[in-house]
N, C-alpha and C positions, 0 to 999 in steps of 0.2 A: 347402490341399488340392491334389495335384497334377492337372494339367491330361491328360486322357484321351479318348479319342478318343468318348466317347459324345456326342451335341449337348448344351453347352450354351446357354444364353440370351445375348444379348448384353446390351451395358450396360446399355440403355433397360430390355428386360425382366428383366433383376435386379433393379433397384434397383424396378418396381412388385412382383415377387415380395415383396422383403424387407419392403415397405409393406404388402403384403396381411398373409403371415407376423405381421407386430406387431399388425397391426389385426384378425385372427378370434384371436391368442391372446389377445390382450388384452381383448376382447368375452367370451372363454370362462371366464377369470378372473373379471374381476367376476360374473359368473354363478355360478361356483363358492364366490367369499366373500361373497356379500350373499344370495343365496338359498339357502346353506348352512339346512340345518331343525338344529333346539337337538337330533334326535337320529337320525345318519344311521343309515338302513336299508339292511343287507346282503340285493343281488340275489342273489347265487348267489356261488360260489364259481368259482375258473379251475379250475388244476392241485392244489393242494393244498386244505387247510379254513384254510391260513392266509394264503392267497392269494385275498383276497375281489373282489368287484367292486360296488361300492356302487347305489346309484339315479343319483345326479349322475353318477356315472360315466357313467352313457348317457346321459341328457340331456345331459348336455357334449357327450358326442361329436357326438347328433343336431345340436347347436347349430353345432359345428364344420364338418359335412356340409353345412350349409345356408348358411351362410356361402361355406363356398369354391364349393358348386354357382353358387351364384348367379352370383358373380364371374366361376369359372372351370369351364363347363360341358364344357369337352372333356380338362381332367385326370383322370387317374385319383384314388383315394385309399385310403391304407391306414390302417385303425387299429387300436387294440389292444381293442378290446371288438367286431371284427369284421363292422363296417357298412363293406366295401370292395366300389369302386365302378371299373370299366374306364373307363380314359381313353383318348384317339387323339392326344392333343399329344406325348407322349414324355415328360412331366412327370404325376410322380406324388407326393401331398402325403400326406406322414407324419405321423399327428397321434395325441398320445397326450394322451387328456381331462383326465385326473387321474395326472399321476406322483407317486410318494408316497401312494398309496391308504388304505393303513394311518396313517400321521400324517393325511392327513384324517379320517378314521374314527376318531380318537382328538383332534380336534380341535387337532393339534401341529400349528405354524404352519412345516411344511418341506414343503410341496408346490406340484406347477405344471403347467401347461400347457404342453405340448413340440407345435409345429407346424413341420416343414418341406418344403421343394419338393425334391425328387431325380429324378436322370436314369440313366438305367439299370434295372436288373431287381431291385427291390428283393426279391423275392423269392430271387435268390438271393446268397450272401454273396461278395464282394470282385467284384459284376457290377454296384455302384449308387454314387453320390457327390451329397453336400448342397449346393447350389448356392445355396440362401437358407433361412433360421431363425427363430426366435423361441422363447427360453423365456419365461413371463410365471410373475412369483412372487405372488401373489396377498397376500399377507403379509404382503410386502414395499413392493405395489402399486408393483413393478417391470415392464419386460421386456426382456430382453436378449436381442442382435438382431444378426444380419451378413447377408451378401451373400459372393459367392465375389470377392476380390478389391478389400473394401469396407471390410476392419478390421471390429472387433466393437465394441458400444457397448452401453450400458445409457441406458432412457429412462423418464420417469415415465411411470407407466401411464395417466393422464387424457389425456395428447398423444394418443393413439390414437382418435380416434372410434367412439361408439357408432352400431349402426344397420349397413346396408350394408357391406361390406370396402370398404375408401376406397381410387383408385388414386393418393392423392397422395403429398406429400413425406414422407418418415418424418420423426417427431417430434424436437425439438430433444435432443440426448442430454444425457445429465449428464454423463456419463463414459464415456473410451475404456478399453476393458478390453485388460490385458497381462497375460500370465503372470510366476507368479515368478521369479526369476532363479538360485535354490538351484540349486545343481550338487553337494552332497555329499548323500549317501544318510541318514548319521546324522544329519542335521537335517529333515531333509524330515518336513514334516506331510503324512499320508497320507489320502485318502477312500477307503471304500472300503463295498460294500455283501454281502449275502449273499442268496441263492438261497430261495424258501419252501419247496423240496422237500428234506426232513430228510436222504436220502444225500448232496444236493447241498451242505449246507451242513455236512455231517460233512466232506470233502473240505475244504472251504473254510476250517475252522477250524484242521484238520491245515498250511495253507498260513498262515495267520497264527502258528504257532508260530515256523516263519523270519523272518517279515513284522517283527513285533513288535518282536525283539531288534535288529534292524536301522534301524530310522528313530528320530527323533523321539517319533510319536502315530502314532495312528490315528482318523478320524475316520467313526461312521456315521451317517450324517443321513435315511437312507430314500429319495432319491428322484433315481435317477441324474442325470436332467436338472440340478437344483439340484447334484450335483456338480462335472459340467462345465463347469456354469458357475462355480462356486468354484476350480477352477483356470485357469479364462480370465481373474479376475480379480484374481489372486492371492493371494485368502484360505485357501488351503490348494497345496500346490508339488504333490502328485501326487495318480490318481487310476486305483485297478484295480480290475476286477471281471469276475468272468467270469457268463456266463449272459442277458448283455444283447439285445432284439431290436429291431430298426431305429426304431420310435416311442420306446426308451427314450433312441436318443443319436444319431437325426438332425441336431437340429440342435445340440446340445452340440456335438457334434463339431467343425461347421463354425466354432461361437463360438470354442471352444476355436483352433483353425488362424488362425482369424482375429483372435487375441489373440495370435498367435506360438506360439503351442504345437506340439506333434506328438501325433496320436493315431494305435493302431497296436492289434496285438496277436501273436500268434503269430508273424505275422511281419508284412506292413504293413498290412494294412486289421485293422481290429477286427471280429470276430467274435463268434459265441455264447462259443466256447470262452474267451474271454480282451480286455478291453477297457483298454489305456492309454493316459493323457493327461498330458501335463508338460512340462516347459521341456524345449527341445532337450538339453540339459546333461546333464536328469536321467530322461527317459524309459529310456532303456537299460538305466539303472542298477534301475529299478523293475520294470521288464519283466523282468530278470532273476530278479528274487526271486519271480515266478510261475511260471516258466517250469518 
């Protein structure tokens, strides 16, 4: 991610961000798969009826809030079920409880916990950037994890501590995550997600009729974050969608950058209107088939 004139952290406080990052996602995860109930209850609905927002859904989050207040009482926080909190550090943490709400809700094992630390004005677009991450796969009992400047890694999800956000060492990785190295368009396995609001996803279908004839596959899995991360480590070469909001690919984003990848959209920061991720080679090439 390129380097911008908003503050950010030096190295000491990176590298406890990205330990914090691993250690409340990873806290937020096991809570979400071990005290999953045999038959989730839908809270309310968001934007549409099929854009639900469960119970764990909020218990996550409150879990997440309490986590990082503790640690870090002078950040702000943003998240997606709307418990956001004014900070005075210039650090403000993104955290999306349950990405993939619907495969949890249907007990499909493709959802996760998205937490990260950004600088700038998250509220408005192309005025904020990710400076440390964590998605934790619950599923997987994974979390994959960077730092601006730290490479992106994946680590068993038990190395993280329960209890307190721990300011230690981050856990031993398993693996350093790289993107793929595909540069041609017809081969490229694609991610890619759709919108819950029906106009929205009438567009969006009309844009996979190009999409389609043009790569490989197309792959939807439900849960942006889990995307991101599939092409940071190169189980899948690209990865588009439009309609995304800053808890859906905080820190994807920054894994993604910090796997070698580019992500962008319309034109270079990724936006609502339009989100891409892929090897330097083949981002352009994908971004155009949205455009």
């Amino acid at each position: 991610m390129s380097t911008d004139s908003r503050a950010v952290p030096d190295a000491v406080e990176l590298a406890l961000l990205e330990r914090l990052c691993v250690s409340v996602a990873a806290q937020a995860s096991r809570f979400i798969r071990d005290e999953r109930p045999a038959s989730v209850s839908v809270a309310a609905t968001k934007s549409t009826d099929t854009d639900v927002v469960t119970v764990m859904d909020r218990a996550s989050e409150e879990l997440l809030h309490g986590l990082i207040q503790a640690a870090r009482p002078q950040d702000g926080i943003l998240g997606e079920e709307g418990l956001d909190v004014a900070g005075t550090s210039g650090l403000t943490w993104v955290v999306d409880p349950i990405d993939g709400t619907v495969n949890y809700l249907y007990d499909i094992p493709a959802y996760a916990v998205s937490v990260a630390v950004v600088v700038g004005d998250v509220a408005v677009e192309g005025a904020w950037s990710t400076v440390a991450g964590a998605v934790a796969d619950p599923s997987r009992r994974v979390v994959h994890h960077a730092r601006r400047g730290g490479g992106a890694w994946t680590s068993e999800e038990t190395a993280a501590p329960a209890g307190p956000a721990s300011a230690g060492p981050v856990p031993e990785p398993v693996a350093r995550l790289s993107v793929s190295g595909e540069n041609r368009l017809s081969r490229t396995l694609l991610a890619t997600g759709f919108a819950y609001s029906a106009e929205t996803r009438a567009r969006q279908a009309e844009v996979m009729t190009r999409v389609l004839p043009a790569v490989r596959d197309i792959r939807r899995i439900g849960s942006a974050a889990l995307d991101l991360v599939r092409v940071a480590e190169g189980s899948v070469d690209a990865y588009a969608e439009s309609g995304l909001h800053p808890w859906d690919l905080a820190a994807g984003w920054l894994i993604v950058e910090e796997a070698g990848g580019v992500v962008m959209g319309v034109d270079r920061h990724p936006t609502r209107s339009l989100t891409v991720a892929a090897g330097p080679a083949l981002v352009e090439q994908v971004r155009e088939l949205f455009l």
